[in-house]
Short mmCIF file of the C-alpha atoms (twelve columns), coordinates in Angstrom:
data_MODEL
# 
_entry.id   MODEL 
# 
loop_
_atom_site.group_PDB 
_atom_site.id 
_atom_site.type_symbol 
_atom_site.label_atom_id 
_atom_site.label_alt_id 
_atom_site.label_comp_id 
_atom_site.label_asym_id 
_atom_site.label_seq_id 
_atom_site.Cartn_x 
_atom_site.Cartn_y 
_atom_site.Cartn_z 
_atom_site.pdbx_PDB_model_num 
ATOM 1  C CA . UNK A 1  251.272 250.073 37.683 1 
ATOM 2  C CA . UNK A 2  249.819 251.987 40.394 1 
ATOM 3  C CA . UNK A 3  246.498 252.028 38.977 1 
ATOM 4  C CA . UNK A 4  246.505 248.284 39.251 1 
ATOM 5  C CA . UNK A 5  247.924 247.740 42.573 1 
ATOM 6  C CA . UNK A 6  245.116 249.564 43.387 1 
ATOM 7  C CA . UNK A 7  242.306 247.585 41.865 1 
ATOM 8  C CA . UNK A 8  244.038 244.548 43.174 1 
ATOM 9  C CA . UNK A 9  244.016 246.104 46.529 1 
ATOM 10 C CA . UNK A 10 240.139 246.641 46.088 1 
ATOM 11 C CA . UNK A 11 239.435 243.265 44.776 1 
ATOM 12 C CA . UNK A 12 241.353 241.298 47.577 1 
ATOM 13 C CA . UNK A 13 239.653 243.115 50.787 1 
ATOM 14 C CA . UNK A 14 236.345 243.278 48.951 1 
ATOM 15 C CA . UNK A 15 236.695 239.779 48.874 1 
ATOM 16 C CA . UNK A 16 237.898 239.357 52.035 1 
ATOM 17 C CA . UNK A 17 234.319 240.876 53.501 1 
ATOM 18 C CA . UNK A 18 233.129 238.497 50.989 1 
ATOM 19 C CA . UNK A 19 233.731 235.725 52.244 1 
ATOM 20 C CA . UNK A 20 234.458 236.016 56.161 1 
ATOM 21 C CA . UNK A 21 231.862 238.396 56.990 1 
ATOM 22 C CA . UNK A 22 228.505 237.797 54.928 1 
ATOM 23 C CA . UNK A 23 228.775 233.781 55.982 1 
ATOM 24 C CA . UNK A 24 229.709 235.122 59.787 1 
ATOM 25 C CA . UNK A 25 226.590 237.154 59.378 1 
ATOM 26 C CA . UNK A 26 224.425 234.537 58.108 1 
ATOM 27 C CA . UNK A 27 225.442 231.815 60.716 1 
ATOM 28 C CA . UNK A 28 224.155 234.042 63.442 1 
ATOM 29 C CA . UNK A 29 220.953 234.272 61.631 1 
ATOM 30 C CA . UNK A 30 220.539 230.558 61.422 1 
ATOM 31 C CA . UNK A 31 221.820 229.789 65.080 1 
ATOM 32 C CA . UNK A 32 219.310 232.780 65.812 1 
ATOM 33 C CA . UNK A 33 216.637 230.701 63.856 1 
ATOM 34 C CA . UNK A 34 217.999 227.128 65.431 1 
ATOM 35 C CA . UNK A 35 217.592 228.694 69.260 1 
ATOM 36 C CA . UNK A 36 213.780 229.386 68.146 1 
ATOM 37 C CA . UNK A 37 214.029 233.436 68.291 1 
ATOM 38 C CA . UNK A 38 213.409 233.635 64.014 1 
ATOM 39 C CA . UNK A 39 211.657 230.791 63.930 1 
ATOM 40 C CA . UNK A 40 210.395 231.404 60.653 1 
ATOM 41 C CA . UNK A 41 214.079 231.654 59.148 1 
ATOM 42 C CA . UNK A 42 214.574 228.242 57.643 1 
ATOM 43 C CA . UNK A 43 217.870 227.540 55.895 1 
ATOM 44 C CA . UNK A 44 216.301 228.069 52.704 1 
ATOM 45 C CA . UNK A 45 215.449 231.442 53.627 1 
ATOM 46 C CA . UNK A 46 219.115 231.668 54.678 1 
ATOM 47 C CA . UNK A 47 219.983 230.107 51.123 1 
ATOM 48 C CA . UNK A 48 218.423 232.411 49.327 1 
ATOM 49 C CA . UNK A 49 219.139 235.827 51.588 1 
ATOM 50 C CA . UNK A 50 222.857 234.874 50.811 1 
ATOM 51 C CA . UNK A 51 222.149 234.618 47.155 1 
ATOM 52 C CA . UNK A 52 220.619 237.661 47.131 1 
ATOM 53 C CA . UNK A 53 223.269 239.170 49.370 1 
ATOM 54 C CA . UNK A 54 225.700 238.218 46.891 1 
ATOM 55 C CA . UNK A 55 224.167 239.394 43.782 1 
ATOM 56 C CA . UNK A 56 224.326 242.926 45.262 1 
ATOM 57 C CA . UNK A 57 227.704 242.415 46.326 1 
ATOM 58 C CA . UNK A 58 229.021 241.761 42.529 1 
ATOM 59 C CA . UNK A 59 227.159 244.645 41.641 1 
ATOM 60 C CA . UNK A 60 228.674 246.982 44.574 1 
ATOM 61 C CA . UNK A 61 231.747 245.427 44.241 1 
ATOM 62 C CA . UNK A 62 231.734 245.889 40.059 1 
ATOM 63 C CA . UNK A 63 230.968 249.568 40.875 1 
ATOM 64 C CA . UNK A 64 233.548 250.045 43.266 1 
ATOM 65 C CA . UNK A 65 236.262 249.067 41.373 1 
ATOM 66 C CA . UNK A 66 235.367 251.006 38.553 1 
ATOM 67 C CA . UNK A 67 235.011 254.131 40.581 1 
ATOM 68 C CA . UNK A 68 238.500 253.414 42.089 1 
ATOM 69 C CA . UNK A 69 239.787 252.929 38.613 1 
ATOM 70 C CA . UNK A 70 238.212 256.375 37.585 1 
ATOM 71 C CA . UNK A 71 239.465 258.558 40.474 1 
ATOM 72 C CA . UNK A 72 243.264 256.698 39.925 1 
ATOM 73 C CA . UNK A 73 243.342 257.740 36.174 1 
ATOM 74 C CA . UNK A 74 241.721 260.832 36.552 1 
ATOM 75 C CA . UNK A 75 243.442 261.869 39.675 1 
ATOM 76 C CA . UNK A 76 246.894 260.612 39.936 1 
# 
């Protein structure tokens, strides 16, 4: 029981960063890019730094949960 509280804990405020702070971070980029400071940063370059943002955050996230898993078996 514990053990899962505990992943579910993981899983809701990793996705809570998910998806508040990684679009908050990306909208400053492209207002950034809109004022003319990045003017290279086009929203497909914002399109695909998300995507690639969010591939490493499945894999962090995937790894984190595991380790939190681990350390909750292994050290109760």
């Amino acid at each position: 029981m514990k053990k899962w509280l505990l992943f579910f804990l993981t899983s809701y405020y990793l996705h809570f960063f998910f998806v508040s702070v990684f679009p908050y971070v990306l909208s400053v980029f492209y207002r950034l890019a809109s004022i003319g400071d990045l003017h290279w940063l086009t929203y497909h370059h914002v399109l695909a730094y998300y995507s690639h943002l969010v591939i490493h955050f499945l894999i962090a996230a995937y790894v984190l949960q595991l380790l939190v898993l681990h350390l909750v078996e292994y050290y109760p």
